[in-house]
N, C-alpha and C positions, 0 to 999 in steps of 0.2 A: 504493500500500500504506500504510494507516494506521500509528502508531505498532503499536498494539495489534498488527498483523496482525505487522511486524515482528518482536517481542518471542515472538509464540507461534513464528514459525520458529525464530528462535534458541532457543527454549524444545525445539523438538521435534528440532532437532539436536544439542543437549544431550542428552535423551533418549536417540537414537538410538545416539550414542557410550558411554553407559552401559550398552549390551546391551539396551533396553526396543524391545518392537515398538510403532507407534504410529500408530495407525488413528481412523476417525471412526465415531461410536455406530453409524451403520447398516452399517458393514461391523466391526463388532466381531466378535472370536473371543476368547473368554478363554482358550483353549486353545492359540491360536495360540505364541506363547512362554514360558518362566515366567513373566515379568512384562510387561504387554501396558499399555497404558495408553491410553485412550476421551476422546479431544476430547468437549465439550458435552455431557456424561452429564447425563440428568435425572433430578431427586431428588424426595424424597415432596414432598407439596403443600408449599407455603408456604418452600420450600428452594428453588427456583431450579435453575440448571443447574452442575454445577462441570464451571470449563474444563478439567478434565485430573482424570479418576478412575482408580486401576491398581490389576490386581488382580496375585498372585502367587500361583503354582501353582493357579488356579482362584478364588482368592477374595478380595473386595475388602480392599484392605490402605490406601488413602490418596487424598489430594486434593494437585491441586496449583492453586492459584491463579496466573493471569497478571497481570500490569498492565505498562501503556508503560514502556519507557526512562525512568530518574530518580523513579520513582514513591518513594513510603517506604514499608516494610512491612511496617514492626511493625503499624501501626493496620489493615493487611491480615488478620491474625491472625482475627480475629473472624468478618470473613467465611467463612475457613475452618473454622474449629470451625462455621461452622453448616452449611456444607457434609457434614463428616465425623460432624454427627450427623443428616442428612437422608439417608444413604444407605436405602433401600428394605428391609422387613424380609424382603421374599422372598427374597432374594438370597443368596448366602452370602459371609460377611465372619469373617475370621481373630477380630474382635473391633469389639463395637459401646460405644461411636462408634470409625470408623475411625480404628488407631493414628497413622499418619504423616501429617504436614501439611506442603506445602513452598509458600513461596511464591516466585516469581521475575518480573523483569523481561528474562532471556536475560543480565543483565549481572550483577546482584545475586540471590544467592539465600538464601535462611532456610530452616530447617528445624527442626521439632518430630516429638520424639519421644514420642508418648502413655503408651509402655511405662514410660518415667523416672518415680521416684518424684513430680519436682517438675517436669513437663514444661516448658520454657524452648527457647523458639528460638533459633537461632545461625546464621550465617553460614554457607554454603561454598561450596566453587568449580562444584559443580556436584551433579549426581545421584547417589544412590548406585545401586551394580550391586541390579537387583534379587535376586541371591543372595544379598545382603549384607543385605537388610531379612528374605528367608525364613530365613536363620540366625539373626537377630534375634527371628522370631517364634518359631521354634521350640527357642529358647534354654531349658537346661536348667534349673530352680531351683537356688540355690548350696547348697540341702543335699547333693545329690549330686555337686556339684562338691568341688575337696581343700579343705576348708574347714572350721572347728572348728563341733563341734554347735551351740552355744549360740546360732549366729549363724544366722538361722530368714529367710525372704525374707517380703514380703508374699506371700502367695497369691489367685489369680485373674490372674495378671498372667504374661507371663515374667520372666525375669532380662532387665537390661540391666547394661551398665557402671557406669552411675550409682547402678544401685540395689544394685550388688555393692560400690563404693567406699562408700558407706552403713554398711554393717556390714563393715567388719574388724576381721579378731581385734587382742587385744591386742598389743603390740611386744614381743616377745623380747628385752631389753637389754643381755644378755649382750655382751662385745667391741665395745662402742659407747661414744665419749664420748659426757658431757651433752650436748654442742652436735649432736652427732648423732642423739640423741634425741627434741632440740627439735625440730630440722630436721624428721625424718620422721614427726612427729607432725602439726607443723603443716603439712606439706606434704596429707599425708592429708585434714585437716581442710578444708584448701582444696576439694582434693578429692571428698570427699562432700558441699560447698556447692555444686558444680557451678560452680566461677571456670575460665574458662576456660584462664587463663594464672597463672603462680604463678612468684616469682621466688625462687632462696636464693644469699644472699650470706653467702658464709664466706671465711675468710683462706685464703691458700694454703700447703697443708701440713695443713690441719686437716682432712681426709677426706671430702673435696666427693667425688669418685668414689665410694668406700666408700660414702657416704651413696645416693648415686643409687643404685649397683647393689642394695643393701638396700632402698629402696625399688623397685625394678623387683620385685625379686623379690617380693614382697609382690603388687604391681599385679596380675604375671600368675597367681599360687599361690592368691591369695584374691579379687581384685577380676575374674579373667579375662580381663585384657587379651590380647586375639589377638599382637598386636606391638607392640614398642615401637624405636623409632627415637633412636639414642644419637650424636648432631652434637658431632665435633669439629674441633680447628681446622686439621690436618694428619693424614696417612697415618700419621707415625712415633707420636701420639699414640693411632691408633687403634690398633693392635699393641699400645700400653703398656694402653690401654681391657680390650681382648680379652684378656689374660693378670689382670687384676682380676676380670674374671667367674669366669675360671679356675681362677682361687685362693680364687672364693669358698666358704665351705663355708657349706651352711644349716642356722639354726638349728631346721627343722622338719623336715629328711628328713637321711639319712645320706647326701645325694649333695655333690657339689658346682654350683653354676650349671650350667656346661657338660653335666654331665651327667645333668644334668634338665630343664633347657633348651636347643634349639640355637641358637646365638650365632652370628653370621654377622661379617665383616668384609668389607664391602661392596669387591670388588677388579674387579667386573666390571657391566655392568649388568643384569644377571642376579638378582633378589630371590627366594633363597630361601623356596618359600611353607610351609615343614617348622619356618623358623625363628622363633621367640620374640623376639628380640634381633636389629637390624640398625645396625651400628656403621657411620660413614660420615662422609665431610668432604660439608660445602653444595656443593663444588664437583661432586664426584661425583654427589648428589644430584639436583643440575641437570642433568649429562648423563643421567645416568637417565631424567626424568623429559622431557629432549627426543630419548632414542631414538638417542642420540649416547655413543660411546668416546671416553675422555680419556686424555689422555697422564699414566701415574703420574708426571712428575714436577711435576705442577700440583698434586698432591695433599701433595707435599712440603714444599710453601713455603706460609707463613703468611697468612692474609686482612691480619693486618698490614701485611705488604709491597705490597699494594695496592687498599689503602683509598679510594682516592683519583682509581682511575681509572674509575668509572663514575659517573654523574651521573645516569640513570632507572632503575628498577627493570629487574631482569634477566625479558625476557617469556616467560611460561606458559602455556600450552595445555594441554587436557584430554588424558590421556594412556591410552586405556584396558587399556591393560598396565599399567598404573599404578594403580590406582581411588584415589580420595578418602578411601576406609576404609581404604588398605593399614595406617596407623598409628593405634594409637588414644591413644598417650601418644608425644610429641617430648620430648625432654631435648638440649637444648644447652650441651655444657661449654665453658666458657672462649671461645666463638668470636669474634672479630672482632664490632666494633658494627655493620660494616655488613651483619651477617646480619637485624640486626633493621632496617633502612634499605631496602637493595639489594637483599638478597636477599631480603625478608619476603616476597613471592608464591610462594618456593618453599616456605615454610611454612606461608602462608596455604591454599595446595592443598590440604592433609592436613587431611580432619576430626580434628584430633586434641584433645588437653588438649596445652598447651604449655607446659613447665619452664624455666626458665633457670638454669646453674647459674655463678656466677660470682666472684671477690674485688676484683674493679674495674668496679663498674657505674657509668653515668654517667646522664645526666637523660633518654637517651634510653631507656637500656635499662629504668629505672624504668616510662617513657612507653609502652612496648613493652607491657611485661609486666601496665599497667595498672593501678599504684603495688600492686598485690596482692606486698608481700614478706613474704615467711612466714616468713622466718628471715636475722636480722641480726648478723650472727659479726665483726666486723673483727679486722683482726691483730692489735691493743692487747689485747683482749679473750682473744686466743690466747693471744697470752704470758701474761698473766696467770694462765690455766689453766693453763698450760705443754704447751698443746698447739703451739705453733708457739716459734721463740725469737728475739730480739731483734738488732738490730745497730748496728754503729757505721760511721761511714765515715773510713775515711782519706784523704787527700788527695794524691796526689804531680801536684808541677807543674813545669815545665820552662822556660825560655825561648822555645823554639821552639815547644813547644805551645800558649803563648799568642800569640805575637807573630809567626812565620815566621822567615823568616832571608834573607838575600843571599848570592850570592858572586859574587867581583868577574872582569870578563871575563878569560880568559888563564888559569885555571884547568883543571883534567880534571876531569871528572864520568861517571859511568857513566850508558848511556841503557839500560833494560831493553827488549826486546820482549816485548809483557803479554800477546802470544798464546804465543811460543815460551818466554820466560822468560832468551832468550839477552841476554848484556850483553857491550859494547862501550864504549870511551874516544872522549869527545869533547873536542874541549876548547873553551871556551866563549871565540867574539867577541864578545859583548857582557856585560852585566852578567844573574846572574839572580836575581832578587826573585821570592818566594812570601810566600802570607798563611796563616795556619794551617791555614786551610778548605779548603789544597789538599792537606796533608799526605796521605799514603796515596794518594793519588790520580792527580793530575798530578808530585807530588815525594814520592819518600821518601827522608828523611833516617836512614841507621840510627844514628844515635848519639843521636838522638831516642827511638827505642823503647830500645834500648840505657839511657839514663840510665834512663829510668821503671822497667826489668826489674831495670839492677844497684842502683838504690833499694829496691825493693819485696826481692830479695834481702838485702840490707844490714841494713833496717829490721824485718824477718821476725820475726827470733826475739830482739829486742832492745823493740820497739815496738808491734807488731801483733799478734804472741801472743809473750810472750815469756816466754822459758824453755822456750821446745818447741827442738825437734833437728828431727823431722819436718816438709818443709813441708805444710801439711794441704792437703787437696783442694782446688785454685782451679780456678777458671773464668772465661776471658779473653774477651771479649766482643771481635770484631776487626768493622772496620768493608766488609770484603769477603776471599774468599778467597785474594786477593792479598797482603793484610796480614795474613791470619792466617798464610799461610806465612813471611812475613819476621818475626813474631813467634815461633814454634814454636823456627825458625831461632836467632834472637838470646838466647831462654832458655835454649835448652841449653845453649849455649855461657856466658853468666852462670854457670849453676848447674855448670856443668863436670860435667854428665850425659847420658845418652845418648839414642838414641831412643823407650827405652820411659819415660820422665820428664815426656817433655813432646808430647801425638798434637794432630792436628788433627782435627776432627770437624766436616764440614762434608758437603753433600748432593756435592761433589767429592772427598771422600777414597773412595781405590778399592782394592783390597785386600779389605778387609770391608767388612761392613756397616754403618752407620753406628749401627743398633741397637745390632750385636755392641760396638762401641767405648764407648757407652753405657755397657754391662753393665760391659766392663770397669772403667772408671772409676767404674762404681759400686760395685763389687765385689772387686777388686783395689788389689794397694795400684799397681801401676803402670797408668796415669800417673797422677803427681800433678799436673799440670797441666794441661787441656784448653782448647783456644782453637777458637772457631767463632764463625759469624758470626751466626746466628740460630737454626739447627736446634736447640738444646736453652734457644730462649728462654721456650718457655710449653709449659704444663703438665707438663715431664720431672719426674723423682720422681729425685733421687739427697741421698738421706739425709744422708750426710758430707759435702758439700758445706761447707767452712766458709769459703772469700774467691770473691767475688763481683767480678768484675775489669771494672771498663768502661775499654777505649782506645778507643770509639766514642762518639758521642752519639747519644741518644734525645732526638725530639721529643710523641713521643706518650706522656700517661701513663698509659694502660692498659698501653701495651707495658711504658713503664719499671717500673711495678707487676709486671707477670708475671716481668720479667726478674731481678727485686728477688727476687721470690719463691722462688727457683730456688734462696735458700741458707737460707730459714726453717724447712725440716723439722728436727723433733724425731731423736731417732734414739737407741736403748738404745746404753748404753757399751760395752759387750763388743762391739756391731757395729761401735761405730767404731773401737774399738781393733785391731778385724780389717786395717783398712787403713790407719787412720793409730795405729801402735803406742804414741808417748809423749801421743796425746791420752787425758784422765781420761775426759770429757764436754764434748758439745758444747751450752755453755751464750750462744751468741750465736756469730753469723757477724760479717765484717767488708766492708765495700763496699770497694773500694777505685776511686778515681774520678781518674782522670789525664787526664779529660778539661776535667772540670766540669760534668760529666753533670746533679750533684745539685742545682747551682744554678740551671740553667737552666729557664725558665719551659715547662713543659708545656703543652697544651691536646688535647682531644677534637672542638673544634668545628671544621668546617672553614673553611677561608679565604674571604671572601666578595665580595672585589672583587681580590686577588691573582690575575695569573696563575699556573696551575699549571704548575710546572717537571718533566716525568715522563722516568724514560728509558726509550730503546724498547725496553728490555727489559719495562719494565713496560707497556708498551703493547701490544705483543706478546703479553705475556702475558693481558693482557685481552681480545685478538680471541680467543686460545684459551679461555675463560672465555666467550665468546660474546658479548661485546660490537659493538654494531655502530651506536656512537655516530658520527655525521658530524665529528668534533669527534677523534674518534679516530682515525679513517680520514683524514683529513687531515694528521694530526700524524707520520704514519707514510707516507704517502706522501711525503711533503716532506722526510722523513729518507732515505726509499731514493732519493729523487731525487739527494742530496747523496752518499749512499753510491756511488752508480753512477758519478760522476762521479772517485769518492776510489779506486775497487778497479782493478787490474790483470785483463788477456785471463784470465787463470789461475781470480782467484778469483769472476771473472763465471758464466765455464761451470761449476764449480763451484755455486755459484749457481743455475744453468739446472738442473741434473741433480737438485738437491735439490728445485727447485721442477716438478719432474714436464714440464719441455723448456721452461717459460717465462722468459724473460730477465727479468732485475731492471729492465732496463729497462720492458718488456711488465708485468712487474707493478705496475711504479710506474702506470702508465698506466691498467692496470685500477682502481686503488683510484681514480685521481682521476675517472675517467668515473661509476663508482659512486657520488658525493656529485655527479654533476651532477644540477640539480631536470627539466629538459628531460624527461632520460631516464627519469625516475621519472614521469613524469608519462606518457609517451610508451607504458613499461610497463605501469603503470593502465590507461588505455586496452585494452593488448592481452586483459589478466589479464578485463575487463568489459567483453566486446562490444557494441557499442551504445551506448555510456556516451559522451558528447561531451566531459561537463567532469567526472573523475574526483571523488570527494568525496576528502577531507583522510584520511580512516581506509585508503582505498582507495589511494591516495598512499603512503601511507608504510608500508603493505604493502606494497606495490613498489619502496620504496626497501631495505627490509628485507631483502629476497631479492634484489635487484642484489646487494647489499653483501655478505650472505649467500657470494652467488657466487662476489665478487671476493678474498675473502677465504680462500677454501678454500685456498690453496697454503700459506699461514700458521697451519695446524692441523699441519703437519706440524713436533714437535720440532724435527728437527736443520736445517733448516730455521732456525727459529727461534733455535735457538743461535750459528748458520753467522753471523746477517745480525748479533748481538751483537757478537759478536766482531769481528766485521770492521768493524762501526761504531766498537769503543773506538779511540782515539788507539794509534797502534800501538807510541807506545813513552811508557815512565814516564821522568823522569831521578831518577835518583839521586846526592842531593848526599851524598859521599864528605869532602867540604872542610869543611861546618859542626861547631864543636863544641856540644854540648849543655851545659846547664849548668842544675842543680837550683835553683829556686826555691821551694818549699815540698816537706813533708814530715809532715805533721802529721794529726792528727786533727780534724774541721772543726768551727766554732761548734757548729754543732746537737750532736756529740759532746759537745763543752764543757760545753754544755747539760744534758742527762742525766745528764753525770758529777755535774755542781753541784746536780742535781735527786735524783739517788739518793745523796747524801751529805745532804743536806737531809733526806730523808724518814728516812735512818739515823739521825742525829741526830735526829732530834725520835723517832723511836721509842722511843731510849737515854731522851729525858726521861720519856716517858712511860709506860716499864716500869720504869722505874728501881727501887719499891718492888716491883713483881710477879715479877718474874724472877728467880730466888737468884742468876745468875752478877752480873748486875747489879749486886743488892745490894750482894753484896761486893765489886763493882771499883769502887762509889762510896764504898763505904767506905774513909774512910784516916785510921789504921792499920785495916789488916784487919782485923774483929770475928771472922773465922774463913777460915780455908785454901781457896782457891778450887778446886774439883776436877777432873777431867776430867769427869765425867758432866756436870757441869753446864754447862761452855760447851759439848757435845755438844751438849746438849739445845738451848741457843740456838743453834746452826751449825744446827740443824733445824729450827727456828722461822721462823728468816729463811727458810731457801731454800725455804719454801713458798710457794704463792699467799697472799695478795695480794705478798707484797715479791721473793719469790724473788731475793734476795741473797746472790752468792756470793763467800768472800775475795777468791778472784783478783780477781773484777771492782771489789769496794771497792776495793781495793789500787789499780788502774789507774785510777778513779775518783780518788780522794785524787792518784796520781803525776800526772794530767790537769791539777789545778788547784792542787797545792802544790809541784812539783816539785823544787824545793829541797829541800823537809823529807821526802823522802819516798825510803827503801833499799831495795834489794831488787825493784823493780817488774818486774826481768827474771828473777827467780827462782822456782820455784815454790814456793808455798805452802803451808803446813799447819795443820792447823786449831786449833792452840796459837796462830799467828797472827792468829785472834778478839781475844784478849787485846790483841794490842799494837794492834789497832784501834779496839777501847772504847775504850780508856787516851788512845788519839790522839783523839778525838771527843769524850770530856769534857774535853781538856787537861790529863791530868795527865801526858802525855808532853809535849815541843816536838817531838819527831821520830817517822815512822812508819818503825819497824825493823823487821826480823821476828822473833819469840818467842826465835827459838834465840840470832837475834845479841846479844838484850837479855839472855839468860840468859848470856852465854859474857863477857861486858862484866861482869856482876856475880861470876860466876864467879872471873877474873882478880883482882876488888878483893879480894873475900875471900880469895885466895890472897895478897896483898899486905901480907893483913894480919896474917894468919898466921905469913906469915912475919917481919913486923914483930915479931910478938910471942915469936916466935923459935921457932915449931914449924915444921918440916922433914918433907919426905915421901919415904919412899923412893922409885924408880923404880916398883917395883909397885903402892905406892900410890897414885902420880901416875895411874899406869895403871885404877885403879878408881874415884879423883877424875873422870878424863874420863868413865867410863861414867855415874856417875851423873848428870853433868852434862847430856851426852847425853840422859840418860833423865827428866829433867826439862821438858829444852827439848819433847821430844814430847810430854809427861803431863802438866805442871806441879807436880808431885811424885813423891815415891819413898817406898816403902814396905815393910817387912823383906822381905814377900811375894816382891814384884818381883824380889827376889835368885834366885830360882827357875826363872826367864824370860830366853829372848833369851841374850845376852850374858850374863851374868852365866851361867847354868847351866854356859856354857860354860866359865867360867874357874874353876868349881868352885862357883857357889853362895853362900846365905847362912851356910854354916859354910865357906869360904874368906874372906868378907867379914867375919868375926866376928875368924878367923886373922889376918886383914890387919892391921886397926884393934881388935883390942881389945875393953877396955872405951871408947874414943872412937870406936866405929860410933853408936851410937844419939844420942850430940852434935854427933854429926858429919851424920846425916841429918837431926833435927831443925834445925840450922844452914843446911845446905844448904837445904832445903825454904822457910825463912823467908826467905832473902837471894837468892836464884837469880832465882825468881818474883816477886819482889818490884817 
């Protein structure tokens, strides 16, 4: 069999699996199927033969070109256009020259669609169904589709996709940021250029979702996308997905998404064909598309978590429950890099347009997406709109955090059992030494997390936000659910609160839901505190979010980006006030990093002569994921070999009953027979009768389906969790004897940093409005050339706290306390906005100290009373009593005025004709006096 003969079999089983009948010119029937397609058709003179001509419903619709294995075939193209203008004019044809042209080698395929305004070949996995080209032909023009008049199609042609994204109507803008507008303009424009792949990188918090689903809506409302496919990176994000369509309203019909479109959230493999919208993780996806049920809790845990453990793309076969058109627009939020790596054949399958939506791209996923990025948002950029908001990190460090600890033999230490949770006293023969790296792990020490919790306590409302009562929403990042529970534990007990204060939220918390607990924390003021291990590391949406807590380290920094992310949302004051009561606004979150999370060197790239250290959880979890690396099977057979040797008669059989009667030992023995090459070979053989010496593709089909085989008892969850657990070291110790001891506590360089940067930028503002702004004016002026007002440092308190500076007192104030410390009162109190004053005053130096307004008011207050009564005037008690109001009433205004007697206090105590009664004729020397010397 030549190359060529080769290439048309696989060409015609292609075919076949696409619904096409497919016969040779002399036994043709056009009628035989819808779509029938004719080996070696000949065409008018001077045209030659095309190897594969098809017609649908009766009449000729296209050509397909063959060439061998490795061929290139773009420069093919031509051949085919003369093909497809050589069909016969007897005949009957949907449209002459023939619309569709595919070329293929059975390996590689192209295809051109004539109908497209700019007709352009492209890639796919295979054939499309021929119902799929007669809905194509007999596609309605967009004037009778829901579409605004003015947008007219060309005529003579159908409508296709391409030439509907062409003319969309204008953007509705309403309820959209700028940066949203950009996005889905130029996302469109990509679009109607016909680029294949389109990437948008926005900050997180700045309405990546919102953005998508505004554009789907569009796609399908005016462009007529049949379906669009919305990839995220876990189950729990797809539910948060699914309730945004929900809530969407459109700004072109009185419905909402859902109820104009049907939304599906992909829970079975089961593709509703009624639905518009199919929300889905890659992993789901995958079994979909290989006719396989996954276990939901594969869907639960992040591509994050196992990046690492496949090394060739996951393989794809044509599925025709599936077709190649199911989507015609992919959007990918947030997913894991190795979607665009690992998993890319599952979305190279889909003839679709492919989106990325993402705030941590790296060189790969640029490489991906084919350096096409439409829209470039980073966080800097957020803040500065005040669409997302900024943050600072704190620092707490320990001893033992960094360095381990010892305790000397002859000691008692508790030994935890890390399946039961039960603990016991041992007492220790020999010495025990640990190194940081084993903390949480092989040794927990509680007076370790204990210091960092009653630190982070201590430090709260004095350092980190200080002046609040409330602690605000935190989120503790634990490094497994083992540690989140000994942390949950040890805060309440700090904070001497109970258990709605402080929940755990992990894919292990049972009770509720782990949604439900979500909600609560996003919605409720209890708990203030939530500790989990991953589940709420990327893409969860909770507004009030203000400390961001790592006791774990991240190596990866997309992860640590999303994880970061998690406290940058915006959020209206009156919501946050809903759950956290003494916050104003949330004008920055806080890292708090007790690991050294911040310092440490991240990377995306993988390791390239390191062995890889995985555990068989994640190994495991890969064969369910459908891996069936030799390299993987190995690593996990060598582990239950060790396990079988470590487990008791009990948790064998055990064991046997979860793996459907087969022994762990029987299973160890299956995986390692399944990486022998013998019997792969031996299999080849059988699979290809007659075949002496198997080829290499033929091989390793066989080794695929050994592996396949031996691996089926390991599809089964609990199973899977069973062999986990019983692999961990069965008990933790717990050093009881170490004491912890605080080694830092502070806010880090890079805080320093910013604080020294946005004092800098204030000051040099101060010089350069100096003349333009009247508050200015007159605080440079000395003596004052005129009385400083309130309206007028209003108007600067509004000045600043917009884009570009968006500077607000508090945050100067903690700025200034960061790097002058000394000279700097008040930084644990809250602020009010008469406290502008004493921060000019401090920033030109005409203060040495930064006080707050009132205290600077109540200091000159006292002298003027000193001297008063130096001069031997005396006040009664009542009067003393209307001396403090006004003073009061300066520190908040910067003056007082007859009026003001009418207001507040004062009405109460009778007013400016009690104030008159008081003092006399010495009221109005007496406000003019105060008014000069208070504020002064």
């Amino acid at each position: 069999m030549t190359p060529e003969d080769k290439a048309r079999q696989q060409i015609d089983t292609m075919l076949v699996q696409a619904g096409w009948h497919v016969c040779d010119f002399r036994d043709a029937n056009i009628h035989a199927a819808r779509g029938v397609v004719i080996r070696n058709y000949p065409l008018n003179k001077g045209h030659g033969f095309a190897d594969y001509l098809f017609y649908i419903d009766g009449k000729a619709a296209g050509v397909i070109e063959a060439k061998r294995v490795g061929s290139t075939l773009t420069g093919v193209e031509i051949q085919s256009d003369k093909y497809k203008h050589g069909f016969p004019d007897i005949f009957p044809a949907w449209h002459r020259p023939l619309p569709f042209c595919y070329q293929s080698t059975g390996v590689e395929t192209r295809f051109t669609n004539g109908l497209d305004p700019e007709p352009c070949s492209r890639n796919v996995f295979s054939f499309h169904k021929p119902e799929t080209l007669a809905a194509w032909l007999n596609d309605e023009a967009p004037s009778v589709m829901d579409r605004a008049a003015e947008f007219q199609p060309v005529y003579g042609l159908p409508s296709t996709l391409r030439s509907r994204l062409r003319q969309m109507p204008p953007l509705k803008e309403e309820g959209l940021w700028p940066a949203q507008i950009t996005a889905i303009r130029n996302l469109e424009k990509s679009l109607a250029e016909n680029r294949p792949r389109a990437l948008i990188q926005m900050a997180t918090g700045s309405g990546k979702t919102f953005t998508a689903v505004t554009s789907i809506y569009r796609m399908i409302k005016f462009g007529g996308a049949k379906r669009v496919l919305f990839l995220v990176d876990r189950a729990n994000l797809g539910r948060q997905t699914l309730k945004e369509f929900q809530q969407y309203d459109s700004p072109y019909s009185p419905f909402k998404f859902n109820e104009e479109y049907i939304v599906q959230q992909l829970k079975s493999n089961k593709i509703d064909q009624t639905a518009r919208v199919c929300i889905s993780t890659i992993q789901r996806l995958y079994s979909v598309l290989r006719g396989e049920e996954i276990s939901e809790e594969l869907e639960e845990e992040s591509l994050f978590d196992h990046s690492d453990l496949f090394r060739v793309p996951m393989p794809i076969e044509y599925n025709p429950a599936i077709p190649i058109e199911t989507f015609d627009v992919i959007i990918t939020d947030e997913c894991h890099r190795s979607i665009y790596g690992l998993w890319r054949q599952v979305l190279d399958y889909f003839d679709a347009f492919l989106i990325g939506l993402t705030a941590t791209p790296n060189k790969q996923t640029f490489g991906f997406f084919n350096q096409n990025l439409v829209m470039e948002y980073p966080h800097e950029q957020a803040v500065a709109d005040g669409v997302n908001v900024n943050y600072d990190v704190y620092q707490i460090r320990t001893k033992i955090t960094t360095e381990g600890s010892k305790v000397e033999a002859g000691y008692y230490v508790d030994k935890r059992d890390r399946e039961t949770r039960a603990v016991r006293w041992e007492q220790l023969d020999e010495e025990l030494e640990y190194e940081s790296n084993q903390l949480d792990a092989d040794v927990v020490v509680p007076d370790q997390i204990r210091t960092v919790a009653r630190t982070f306590r201590d430090r709260l409302f004095t350092d980190i936000f200080p002046g609040r009562q409330e602690v605000p929403k935190t989120l503790i990042f634990a490094k497994d659910d083992s540690h989140a529970e000994d942390i949950v534990k040890i805060v309440r007990e700090e904070f001497a609160k109970g258990n709605d204060f402080c929940q755990k939220i992990t894919y292990k918390t049972t009770g509720k839901k782990p949604e439900d607990l979500i909600a609560e924390f996003r919605n409720s003021y209890n708990p203030r505190i939530a500790v989990t291990v991953d589940m709420i590391a990327t893409g969860t949406d909770i507004k009030p979010l203000e400390i961001v807590f790592f006791m774990r380290t991240i190596k990866s920094r997309s992860f640590f980006e999303q994880m970061k992310g998690r406290g940058v949302r915006v959020i209206n004051p009156n919501d946050l006030k809903s759950v956290t009561p003494d916050a104003t606004e949330k004008d920055h979150f806080v890292i708090i990093d007790a690991v050294g999370v911040c310092e440490q060197d991240k990377t995306d790239s993988r390791p390239m002569e390191k062995k890889r250290s995985v555990s068989l959880e994640q190994l495991l979890q890969a064969v369910a994921l459908g891996n069936t690396e030799q390299d993987v099977i190995s690593s996990i057979a060598a582990r239950l070999a060790r396990l079988e040797k470590k487990i008791g008669p009990e948790e064998k059989a055990e064991v046997q009953k979860l793996a459907g009667g087969k022994s762990l030992k029987q299973l160890t023995g299956d995986l390692v027979q399944a990486i022998d090459p013998d019997r792969h070979i031996e299999q080849a053989k059988r699979d290809n009768p007659g075949v002496v010496e198997p080829l290499p593709e033929q091989i390793k089909k066989a080794a695929t389906k050994i592996i396949q085989t031996s691996v089926k008892p390991l599809h089964t969850p609990e199973l899977r969790r069973r062999l986990v657990e019983l692999n961990k070291t069965t008990e933790q110790t717990i050093d009881i004897v170490s004491k912890d001891e605080l080694t830092v506590s502070a806010f880090n360089v890079e805080g320093l940093e910013k604080a020294k940067g946005m004092i800098q930028s204030f000051e040099q503002f101060i010089a350069d409005h100096k003349d333009e702004i009247t508050a200015l004016q007159i605080l440079y002026s000395r003596p004052y050339k005129a009385r400083l007002r309130f309206e007028e440092i209003k108007a600067l308190a509004q000045l600043i706290e917009k884009p570009p500076y968006l500077w607000k007192i508090d945050r100067l104030w903690e700025a200034y306390a960061a790097l002058e410390k000394s000279k700097v009162k008040g930084a644990s109190a809250p602020h009010i906005l008469t406290d502008l004053v004493s921060l000019v005053r401090f920033a030109i130096h005409q203060d040495n100290e930064l006080v707050p307004f009132p205290e600077k008011v109540n200091v000159n207050f006292n002298a003027w009373m000193a001297q008063q009564e130096k001069a031997g005037k005396k006040f009664t008690d009542e009067q003393r009593q209307w001396l403090d109001m006004i003073r009061d009433h300066i520190a908040g205004n910067l003056s007082i005025e007859p009026d003001d007697f009418e207001y507040g206090k004062f009405i109460q105590e009778g007013g400016v004709g009690k104030a008159h009664q008081v003092f006399g004729d010495e009221l109005n020397r007496i406000i003019e006096e105060l008014n000069g010397v208070l504020a002064a």
